[in-house]
C-alpha positions as a LaTeX table, in Angstrom:
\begin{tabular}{lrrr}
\hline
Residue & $x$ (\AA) & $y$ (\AA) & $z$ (\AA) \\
\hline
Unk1 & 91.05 & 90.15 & 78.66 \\
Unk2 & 89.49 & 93.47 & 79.85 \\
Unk3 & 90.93 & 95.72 & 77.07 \\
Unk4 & 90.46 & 98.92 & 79.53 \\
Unk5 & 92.80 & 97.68 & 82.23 \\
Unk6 & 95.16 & 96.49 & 79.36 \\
Unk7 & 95.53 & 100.03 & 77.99 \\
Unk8 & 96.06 & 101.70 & 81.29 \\
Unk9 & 98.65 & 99.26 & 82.07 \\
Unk10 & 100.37 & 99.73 & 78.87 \\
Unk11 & 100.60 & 103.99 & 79.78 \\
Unk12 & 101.38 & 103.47 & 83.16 \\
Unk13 & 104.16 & 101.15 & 81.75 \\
Unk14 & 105.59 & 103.94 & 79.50 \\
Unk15 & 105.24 & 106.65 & 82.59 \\
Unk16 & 107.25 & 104.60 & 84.60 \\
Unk17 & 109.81 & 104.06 & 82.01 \\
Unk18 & 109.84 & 108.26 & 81.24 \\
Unk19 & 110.74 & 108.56 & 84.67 \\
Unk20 & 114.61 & 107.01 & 84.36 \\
Unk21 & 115.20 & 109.96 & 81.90 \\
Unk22 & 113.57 & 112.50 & 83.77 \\
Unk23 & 115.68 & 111.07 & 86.18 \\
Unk24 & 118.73 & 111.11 & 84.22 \\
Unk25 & 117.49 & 115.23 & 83.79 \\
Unk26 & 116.99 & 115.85 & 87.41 \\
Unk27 & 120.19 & 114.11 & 88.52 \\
Unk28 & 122.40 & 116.42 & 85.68 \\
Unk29 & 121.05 & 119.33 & 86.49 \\
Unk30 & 121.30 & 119.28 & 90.21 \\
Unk31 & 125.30 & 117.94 & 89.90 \\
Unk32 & 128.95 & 119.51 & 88.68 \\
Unk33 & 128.75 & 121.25 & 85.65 \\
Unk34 & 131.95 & 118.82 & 84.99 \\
Unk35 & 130.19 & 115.50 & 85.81 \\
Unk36 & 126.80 & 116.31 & 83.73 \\
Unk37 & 127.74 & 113.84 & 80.78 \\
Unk38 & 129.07 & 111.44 & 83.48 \\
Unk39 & 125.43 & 111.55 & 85.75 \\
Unk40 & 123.50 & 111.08 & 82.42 \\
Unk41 & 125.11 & 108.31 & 81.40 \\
Unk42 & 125.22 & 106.98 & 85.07 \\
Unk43 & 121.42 & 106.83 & 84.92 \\
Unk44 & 120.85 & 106.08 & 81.68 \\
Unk45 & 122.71 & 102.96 & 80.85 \\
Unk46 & 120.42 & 101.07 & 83.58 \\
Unk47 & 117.58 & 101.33 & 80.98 \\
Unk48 & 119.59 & 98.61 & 78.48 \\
Unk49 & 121.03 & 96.50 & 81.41 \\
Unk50 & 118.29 & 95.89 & 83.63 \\
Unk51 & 115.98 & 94.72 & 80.60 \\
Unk52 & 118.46 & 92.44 & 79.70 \\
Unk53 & 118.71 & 90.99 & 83.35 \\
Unk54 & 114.65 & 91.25 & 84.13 \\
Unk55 & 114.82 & 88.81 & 80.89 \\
Unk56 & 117.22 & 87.01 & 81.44 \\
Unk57 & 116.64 & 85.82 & 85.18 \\
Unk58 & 114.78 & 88.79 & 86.60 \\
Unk59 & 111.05 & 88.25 & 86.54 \\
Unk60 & 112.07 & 84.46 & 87.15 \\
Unk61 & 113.83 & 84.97 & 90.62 \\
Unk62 & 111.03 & 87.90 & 91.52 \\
Unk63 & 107.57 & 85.60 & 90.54 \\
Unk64 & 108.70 & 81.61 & 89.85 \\
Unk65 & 108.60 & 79.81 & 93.17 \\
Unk66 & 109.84 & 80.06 & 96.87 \\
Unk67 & 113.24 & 79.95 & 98.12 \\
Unk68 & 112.81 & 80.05 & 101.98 \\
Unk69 & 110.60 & 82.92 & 101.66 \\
Unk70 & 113.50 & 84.91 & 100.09 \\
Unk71 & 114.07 & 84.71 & 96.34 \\
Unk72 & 112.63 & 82.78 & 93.34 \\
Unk73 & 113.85 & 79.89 & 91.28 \\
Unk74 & 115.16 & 79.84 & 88.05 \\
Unk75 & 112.10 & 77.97 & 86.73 \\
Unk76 & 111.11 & 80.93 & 84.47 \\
Unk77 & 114.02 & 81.87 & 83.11 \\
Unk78 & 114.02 & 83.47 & 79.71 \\
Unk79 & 110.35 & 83.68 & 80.03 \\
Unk80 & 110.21 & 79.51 & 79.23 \\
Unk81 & 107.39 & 78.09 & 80.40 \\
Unk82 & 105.90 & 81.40 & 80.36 \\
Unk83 & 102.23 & 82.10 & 79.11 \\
Unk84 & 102.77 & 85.27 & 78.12 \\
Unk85 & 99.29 & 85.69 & 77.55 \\
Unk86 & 97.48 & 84.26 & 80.41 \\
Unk87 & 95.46 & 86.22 & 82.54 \\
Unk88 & 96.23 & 87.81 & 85.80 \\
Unk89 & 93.01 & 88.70 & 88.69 \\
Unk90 & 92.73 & 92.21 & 86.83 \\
Unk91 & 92.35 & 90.45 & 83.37 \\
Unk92 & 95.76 & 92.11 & 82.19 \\
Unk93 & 98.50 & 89.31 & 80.35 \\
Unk94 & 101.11 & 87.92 & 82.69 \\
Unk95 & 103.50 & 89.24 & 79.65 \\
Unk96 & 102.12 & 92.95 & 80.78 \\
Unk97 & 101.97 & 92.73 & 83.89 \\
Unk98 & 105.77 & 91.54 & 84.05 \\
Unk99 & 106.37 & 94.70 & 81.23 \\
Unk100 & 105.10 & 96.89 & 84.17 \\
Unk101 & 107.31 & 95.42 & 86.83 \\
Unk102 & 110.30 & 95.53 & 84.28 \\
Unk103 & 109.97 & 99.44 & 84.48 \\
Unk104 & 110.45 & 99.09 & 88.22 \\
Unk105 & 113.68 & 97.34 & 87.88 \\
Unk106 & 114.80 & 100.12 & 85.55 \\
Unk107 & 114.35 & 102.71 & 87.86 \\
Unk108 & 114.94 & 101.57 & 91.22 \\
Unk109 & 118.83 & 101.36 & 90.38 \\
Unk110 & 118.57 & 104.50 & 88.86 \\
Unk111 & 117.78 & 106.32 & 92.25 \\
Unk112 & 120.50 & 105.44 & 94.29 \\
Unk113 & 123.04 & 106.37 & 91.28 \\
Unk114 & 122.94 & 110.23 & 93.23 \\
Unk115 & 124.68 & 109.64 & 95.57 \\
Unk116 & 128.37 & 108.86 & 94.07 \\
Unk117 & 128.30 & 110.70 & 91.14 \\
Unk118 & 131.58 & 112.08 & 89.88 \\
Unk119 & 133.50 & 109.86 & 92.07 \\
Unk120 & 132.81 & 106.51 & 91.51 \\
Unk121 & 133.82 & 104.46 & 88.13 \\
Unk122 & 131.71 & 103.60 & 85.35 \\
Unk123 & 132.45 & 99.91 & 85.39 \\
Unk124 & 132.05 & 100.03 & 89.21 \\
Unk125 & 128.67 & 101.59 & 88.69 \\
Unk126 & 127.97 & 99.33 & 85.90 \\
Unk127 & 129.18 & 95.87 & 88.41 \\
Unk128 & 127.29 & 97.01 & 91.14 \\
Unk129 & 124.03 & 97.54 & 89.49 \\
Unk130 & 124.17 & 93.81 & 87.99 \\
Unk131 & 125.16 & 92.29 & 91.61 \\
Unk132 & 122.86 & 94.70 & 93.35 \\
Unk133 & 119.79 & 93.49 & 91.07 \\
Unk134 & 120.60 & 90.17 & 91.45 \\
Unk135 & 121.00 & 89.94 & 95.37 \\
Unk136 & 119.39 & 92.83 & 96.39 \\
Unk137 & 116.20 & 94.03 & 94.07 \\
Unk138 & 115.16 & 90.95 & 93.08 \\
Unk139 & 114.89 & 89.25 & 96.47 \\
Unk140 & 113.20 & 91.99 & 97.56 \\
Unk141 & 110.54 & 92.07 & 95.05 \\
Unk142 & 109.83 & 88.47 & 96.20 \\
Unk143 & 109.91 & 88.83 & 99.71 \\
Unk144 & 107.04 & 91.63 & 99.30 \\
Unk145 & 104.92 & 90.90 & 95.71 \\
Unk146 & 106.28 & 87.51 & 95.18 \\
Unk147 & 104.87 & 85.57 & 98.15 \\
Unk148 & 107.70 & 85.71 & 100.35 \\
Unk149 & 108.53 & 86.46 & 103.99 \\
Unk150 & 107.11 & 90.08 & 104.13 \\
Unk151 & 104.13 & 89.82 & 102.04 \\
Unk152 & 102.90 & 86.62 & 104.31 \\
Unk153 & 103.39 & 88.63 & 107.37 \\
Unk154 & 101.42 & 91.55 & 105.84 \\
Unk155 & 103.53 & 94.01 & 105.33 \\
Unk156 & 101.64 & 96.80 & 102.63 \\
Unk157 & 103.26 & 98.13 & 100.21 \\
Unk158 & 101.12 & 99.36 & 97.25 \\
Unk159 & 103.60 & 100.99 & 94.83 \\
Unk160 & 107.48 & 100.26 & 96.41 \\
Unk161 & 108.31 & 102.03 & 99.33 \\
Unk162 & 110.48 & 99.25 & 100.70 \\
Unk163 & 111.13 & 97.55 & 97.71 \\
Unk164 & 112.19 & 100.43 & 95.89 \\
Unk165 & 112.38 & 103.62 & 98.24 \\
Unk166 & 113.45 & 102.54 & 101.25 \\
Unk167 & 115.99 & 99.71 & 99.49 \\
Unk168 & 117.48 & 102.21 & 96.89 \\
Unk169 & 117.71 & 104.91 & 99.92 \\
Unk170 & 119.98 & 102.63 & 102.16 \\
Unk171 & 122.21 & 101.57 & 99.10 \\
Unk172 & 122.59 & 105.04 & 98.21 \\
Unk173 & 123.65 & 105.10 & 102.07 \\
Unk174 & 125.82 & 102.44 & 102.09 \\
Unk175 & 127.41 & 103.70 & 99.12 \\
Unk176 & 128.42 & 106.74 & 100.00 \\
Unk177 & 129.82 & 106.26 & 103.23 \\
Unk178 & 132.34 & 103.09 & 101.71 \\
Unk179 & 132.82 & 105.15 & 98.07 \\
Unk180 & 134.21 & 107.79 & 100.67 \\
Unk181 & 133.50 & 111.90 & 100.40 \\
Unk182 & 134.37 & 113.75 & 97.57 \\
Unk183 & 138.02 & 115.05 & 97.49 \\
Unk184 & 137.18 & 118.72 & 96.54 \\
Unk185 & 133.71 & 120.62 & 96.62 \\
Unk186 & 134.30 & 123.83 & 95.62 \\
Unk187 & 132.19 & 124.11 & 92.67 \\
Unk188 & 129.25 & 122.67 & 94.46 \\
Unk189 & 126.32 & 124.59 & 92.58 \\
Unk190 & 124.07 & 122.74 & 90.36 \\
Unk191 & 125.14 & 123.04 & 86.65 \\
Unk192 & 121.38 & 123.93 & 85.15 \\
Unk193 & 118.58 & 124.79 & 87.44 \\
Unk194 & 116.21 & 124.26 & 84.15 \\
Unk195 & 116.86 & 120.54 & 83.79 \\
Unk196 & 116.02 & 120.31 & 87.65 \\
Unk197 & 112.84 & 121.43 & 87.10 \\
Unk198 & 112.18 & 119.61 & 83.90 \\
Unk199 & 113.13 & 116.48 & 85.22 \\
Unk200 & 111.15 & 116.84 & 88.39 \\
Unk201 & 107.95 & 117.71 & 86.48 \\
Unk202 & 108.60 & 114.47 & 84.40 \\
Unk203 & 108.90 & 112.33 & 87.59 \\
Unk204 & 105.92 & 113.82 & 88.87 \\
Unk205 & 104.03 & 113.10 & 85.28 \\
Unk206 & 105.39 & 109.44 & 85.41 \\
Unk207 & 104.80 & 109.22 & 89.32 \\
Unk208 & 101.11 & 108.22 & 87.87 \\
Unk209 & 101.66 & 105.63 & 86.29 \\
Unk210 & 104.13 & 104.83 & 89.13 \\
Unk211 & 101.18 & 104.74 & 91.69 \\
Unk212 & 98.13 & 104.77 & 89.99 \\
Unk213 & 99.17 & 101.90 & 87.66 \\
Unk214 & 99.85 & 99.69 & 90.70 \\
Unk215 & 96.07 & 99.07 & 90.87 \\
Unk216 & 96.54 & 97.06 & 87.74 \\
Unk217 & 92.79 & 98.09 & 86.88 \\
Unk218 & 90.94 & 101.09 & 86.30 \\
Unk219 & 88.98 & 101.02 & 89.54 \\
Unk220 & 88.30 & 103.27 & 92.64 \\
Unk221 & 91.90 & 102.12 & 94.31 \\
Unk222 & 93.80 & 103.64 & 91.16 \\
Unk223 & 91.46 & 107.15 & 91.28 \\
Unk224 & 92.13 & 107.21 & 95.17 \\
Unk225 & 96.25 & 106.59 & 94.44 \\
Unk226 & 96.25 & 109.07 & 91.63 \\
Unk227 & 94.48 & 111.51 & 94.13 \\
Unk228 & 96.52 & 110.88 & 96.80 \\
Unk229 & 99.72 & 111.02 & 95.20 \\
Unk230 & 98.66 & 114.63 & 94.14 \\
Unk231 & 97.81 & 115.77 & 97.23 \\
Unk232 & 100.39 & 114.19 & 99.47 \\
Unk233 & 103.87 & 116.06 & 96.48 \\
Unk234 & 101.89 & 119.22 & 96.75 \\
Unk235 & 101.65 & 119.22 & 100.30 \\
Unk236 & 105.61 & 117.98 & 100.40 \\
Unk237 & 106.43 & 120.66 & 97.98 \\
Unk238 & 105.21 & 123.86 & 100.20 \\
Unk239 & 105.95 & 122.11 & 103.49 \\
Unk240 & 109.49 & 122.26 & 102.07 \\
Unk241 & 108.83 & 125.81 & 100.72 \\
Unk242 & 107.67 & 126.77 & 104.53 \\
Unk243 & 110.41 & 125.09 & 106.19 \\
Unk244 & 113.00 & 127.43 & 104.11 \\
Unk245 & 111.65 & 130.72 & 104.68 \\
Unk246 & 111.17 & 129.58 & 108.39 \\
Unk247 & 115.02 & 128.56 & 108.43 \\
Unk248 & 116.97 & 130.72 & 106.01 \\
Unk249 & 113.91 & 133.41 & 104.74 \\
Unk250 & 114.23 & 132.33 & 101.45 \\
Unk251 & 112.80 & 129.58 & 98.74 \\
Unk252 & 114.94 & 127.97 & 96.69 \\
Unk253 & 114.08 & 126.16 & 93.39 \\
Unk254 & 115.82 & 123.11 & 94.68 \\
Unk255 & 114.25 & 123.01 & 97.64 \\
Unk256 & 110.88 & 123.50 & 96.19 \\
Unk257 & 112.07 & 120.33 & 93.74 \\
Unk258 & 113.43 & 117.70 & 96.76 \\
Unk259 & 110.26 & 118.53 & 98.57 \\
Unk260 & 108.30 & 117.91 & 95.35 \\
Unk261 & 110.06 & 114.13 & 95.04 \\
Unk262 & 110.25 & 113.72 & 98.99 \\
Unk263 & 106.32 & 113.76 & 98.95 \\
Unk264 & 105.95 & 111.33 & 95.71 \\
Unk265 & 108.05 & 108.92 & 97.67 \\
Unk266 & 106.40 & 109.38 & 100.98 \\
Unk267 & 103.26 & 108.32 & 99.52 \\
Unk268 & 104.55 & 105.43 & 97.11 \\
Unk269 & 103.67 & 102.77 & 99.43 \\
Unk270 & 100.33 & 103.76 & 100.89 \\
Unk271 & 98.69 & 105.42 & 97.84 \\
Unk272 & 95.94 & 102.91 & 97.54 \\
Unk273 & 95.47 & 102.41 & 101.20 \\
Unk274 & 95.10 & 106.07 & 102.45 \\
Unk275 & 92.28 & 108.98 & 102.43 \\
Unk276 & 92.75 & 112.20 & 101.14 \\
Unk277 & 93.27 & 113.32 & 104.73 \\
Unk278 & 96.01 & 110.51 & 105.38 \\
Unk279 & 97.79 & 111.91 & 102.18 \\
Unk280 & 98.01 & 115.77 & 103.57 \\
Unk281 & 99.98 & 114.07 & 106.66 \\
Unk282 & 102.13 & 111.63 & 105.19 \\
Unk283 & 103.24 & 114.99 & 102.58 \\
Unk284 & 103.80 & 117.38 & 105.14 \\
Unk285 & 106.05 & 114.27 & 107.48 \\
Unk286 & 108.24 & 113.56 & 104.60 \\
Unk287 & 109.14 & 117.20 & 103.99 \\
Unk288 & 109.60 & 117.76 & 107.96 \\
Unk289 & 111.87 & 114.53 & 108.29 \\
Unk290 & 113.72 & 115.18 & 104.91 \\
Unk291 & 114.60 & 118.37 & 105.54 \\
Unk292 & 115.61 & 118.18 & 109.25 \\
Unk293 & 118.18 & 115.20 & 108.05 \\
Unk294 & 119.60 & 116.92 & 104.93 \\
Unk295 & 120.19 & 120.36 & 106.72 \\
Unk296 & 121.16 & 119.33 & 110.28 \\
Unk297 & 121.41 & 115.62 & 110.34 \\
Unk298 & 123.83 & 114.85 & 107.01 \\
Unk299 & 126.22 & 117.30 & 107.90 \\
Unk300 & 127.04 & 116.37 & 111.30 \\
Unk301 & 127.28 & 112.49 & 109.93 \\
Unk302 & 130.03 & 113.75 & 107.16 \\
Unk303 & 128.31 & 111.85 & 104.85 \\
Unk304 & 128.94 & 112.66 & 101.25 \\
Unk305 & 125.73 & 111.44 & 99.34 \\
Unk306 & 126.25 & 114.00 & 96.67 \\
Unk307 & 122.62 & 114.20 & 95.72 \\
Unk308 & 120.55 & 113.48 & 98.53 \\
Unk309 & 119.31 & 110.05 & 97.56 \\
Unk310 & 119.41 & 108.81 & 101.16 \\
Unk311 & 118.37 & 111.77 & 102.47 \\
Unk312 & 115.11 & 112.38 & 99.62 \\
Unk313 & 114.56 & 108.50 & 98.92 \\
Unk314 & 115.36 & 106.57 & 102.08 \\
Unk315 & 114.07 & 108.90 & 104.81 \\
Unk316 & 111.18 & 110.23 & 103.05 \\
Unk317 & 110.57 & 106.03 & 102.05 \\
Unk318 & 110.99 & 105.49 & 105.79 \\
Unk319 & 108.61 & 107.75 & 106.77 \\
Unk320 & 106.10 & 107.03 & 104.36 \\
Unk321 & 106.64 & 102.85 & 104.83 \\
Unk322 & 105.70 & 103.22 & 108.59 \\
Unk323 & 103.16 & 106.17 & 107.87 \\
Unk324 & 101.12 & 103.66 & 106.15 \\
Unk325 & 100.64 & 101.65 & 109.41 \\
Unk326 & 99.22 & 104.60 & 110.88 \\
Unk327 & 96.88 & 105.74 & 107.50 \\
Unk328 & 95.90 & 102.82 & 105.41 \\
Unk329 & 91.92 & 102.06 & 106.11 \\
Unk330 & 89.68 & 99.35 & 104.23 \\
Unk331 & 87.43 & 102.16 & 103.72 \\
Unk332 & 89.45 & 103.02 & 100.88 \\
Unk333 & 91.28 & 99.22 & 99.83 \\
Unk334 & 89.51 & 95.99 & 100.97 \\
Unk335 & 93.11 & 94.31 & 100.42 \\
Unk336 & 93.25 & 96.26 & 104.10 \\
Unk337 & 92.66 & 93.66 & 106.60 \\
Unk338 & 94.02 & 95.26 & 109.58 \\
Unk339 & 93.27 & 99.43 & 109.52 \\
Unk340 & 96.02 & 101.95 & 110.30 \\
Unk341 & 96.78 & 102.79 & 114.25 \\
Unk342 & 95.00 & 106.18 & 113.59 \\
Unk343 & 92.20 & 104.26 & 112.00 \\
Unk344 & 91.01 & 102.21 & 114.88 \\
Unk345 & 93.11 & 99.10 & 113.86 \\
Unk346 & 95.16 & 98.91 & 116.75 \\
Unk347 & 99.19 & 98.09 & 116.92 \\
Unk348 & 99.13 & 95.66 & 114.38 \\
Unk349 & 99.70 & 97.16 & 111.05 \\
Unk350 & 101.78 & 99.54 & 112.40 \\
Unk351 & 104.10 & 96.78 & 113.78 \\
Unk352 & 104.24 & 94.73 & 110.87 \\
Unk353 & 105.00 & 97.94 & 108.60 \\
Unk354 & 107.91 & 98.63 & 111.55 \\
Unk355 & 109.16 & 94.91 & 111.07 \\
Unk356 & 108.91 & 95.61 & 106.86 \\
Unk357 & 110.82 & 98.62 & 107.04 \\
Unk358 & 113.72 & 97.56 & 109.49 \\
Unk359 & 114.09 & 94.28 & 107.63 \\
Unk360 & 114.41 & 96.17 & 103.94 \\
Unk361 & 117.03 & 98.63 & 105.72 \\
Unk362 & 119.05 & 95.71 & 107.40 \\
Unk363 & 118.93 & 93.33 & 104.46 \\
Unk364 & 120.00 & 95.77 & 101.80 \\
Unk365 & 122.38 & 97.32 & 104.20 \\
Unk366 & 124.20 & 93.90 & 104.04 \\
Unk367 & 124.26 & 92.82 & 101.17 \\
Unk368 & 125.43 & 96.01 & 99.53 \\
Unk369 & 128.13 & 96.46 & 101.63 \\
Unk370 & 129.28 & 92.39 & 100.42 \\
Unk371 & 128.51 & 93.48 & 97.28 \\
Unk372 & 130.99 & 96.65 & 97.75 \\
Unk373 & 133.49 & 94.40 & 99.54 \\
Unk374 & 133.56 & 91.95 & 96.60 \\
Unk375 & 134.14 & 94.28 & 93.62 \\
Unk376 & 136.90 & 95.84 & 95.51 \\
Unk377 & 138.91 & 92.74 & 95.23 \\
Unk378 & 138.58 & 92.88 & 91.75 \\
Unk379 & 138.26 & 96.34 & 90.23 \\
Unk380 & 138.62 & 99.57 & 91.65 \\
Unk381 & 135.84 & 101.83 & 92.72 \\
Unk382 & 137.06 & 105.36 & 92.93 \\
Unk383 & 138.59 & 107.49 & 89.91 \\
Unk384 & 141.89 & 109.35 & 90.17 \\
Unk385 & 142.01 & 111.94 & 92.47 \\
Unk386 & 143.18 & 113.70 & 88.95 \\
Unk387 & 140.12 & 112.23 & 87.34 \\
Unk388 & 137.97 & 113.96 & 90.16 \\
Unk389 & 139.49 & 117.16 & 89.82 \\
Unk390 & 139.18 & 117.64 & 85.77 \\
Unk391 & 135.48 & 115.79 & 85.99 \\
Unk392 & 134.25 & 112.29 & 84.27 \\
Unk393 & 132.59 & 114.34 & 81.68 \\
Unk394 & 136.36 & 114.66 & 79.78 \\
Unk395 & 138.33 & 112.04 & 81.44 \\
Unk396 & 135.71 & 109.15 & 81.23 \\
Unk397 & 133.64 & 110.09 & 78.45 \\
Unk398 & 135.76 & 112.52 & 76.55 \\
Unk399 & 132.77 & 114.85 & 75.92 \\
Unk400 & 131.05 & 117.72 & 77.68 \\
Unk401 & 127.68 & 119.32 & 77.22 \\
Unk402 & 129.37 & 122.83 & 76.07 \\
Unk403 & 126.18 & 125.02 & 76.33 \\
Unk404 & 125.90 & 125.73 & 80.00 \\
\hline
\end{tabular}
């Protein structure tokens, strides 16, 4: 056991975890002033549940076997015939390393919970996020970390920008276009600009152990991805600043927040593969393509993602998935076998990261709109158009955060 890499697992464990309720912060603040209670809880609950599942048969149908290339088995379910305490290539226990992949599962569902709030259910929300774990997330984490399909063709992915980005970006998608557009949006400000910026700060903070703590080791890779992470969000956060006063001739604090996130997700999957140089460009793309869809794109699609979880998440993900075929160099990972298009490695990276990214966008695509299809046979999603009108906070929770 190397008692270095165990530590730094163990923070960058509790980072990623801090980042559901900075979530839960950002996500309040930026909603309805009547669906604040509603967006907390929305988030929050995941943090019980998807324990309970990554237990249960999570980490099982992720790591355990082969399925076609696809999913798991069922072989460690429970965690039996797990040796908790084994050792993985970075000299970390399997029962840590499976800790840090638990926080993943926490708050990949999280993400795409932006995009419906104050419309959709609880118990909808709640249904989904089991089904969606169990057909979409956890297949997913197989097909890319587990030895399946798109980690034997190549595909790079160093912290989740298909497996968590890109896949929670298209379900946020999918979502909102079948949960249908909100009814009224009058009172569309955000209720408290303050927990914006408090929650983006603590995404930021836990972003570290987000990227960084993907090396598994304290080694050069996880100094380059903690570099890079920082480089690429501030770049993302005054490209956005930039493209504001170019467009409307003033900054906004919301703005200067989305661009913030839109670079830490741009740079999720190539943060160990990149220069400092590849960082600055991946930043200042995911800020360009963000924006340009949110302000121009989103509209003329009348698509209601109340939060911009497709829009942040899935395009900047998209970007930054593909980006890494163009970026990622050896001279920075030797897990690099094939360098970046810009990097002198020729088409093939770049293709495979193409093939990664369209395959995460058409499988989740599917399978949440079964998923959708499914639950409406046997619950319903939406809440009263009355419900909608008063707010969840009252008529679902029977509470409301009174200091506004």
């Amino acid at each position: 056991m190397n008692a270095a890499n165990v530590l730094f697992v163990m923070v960058a464990s509790i980072l990623v975890f801090f980042m559901t309720p900075g979530l839960a912060l950002f996500y309040g603040g930026l909603s309805e002033k009547k669906n604040v209670v509603n967006t907390f809880m929305s988030v929050y609950f995941i943090c019980g549940v998807a324990v309970i599942m990554w237990i249960i048969v999570g980490y099982s149908l992720s790591f355990s076997g082969n399925v076609w290339g696809l999913f798991g088995n069922l072989h460690w379910a429970m965690f039996h015939h797990v040796n908790i305490f084994a050792l993985t290539a970075t000299k970390i226990p399997t029962g840590l390393y499976s800790m840090f992949q638990m926080m993943f599962a926490i708050i990949t569902p999280a993400l795409f919970i932006g995009a419906v709030v104050g419309r959709a259910r609880p118990w909808f929300i709640v249904a989904f996020v089991i089904f969606w774990s169990l057909l979409v997330y956890y297949p997913l984490v197989h097909m890319v970390w587990g030895g399946g399909i798109l980690g034997k063709l190549g595909t790079l992915d160093f912290a989740g920008g298909t497996v968590v980005h890109i896949n929670a970006g298209v379900t946020a998608l999918v979502l909102s276009w079948m949960v249908g557009p909100r009814l009224q949006r009058h009172d569309d400000q955000p209720a408290n600009l303050g927990l914006v910026l408090i929650g983006t700060s603590i995404l930021w903070l836990g972003w570290y152990g987000f990227n960084a703590g993907s090396a598994l080791a304290i080694d050069n890779v996880a100094v380059q991805a903690m570099l890079t992470t920082t480089v690429a969000t501030a770049v993302a956060m005054v490209a956005w600043q930039l493209l504001e006063v170019s467009f409307t001739g003033k900054v906004s604090l919301v703005g200067t927040c989305t661009g913030t996130v839109c670079g830490l997700v741009a740079i999720t999957p190539a943060a160990g593969y990149v220069t400092i140089s590849g960082a600055v460009m991946i930043g200042l793309g995911a800020s360009i393509c963000s924006y340009l869809f949110v302000t121009y794109a989103k509209p003329r699609l009348h698509l209601d993602d109340t939060l911009d979880a497709f829009g942040c998440h899935g395009v900047s993900g998209i970007w930054g998935s593909i980006a890494t075929g163009l970026f990622a160099t050896s001279q920075v990972n030797s897990q690099v076998t094939d360098n970046g298009l810009l990097y002198g490695g020729g088409m093939h990276q770049f293709l495979v990261q193409i093939v990664a990214t369209l395959a995460t966008m058409v499988f989740t695509g599917v399978m949440c709109w079964l998923i959708i299809k499914g639950l409406r046979l046997v619950m319903p999603v939406r809440v009263s158009a009355r419900e909608e009108a008063v707010g969840l906070d009252i008529t679902q929770h029977g509470e409301r955060i009174m200091a506004r």
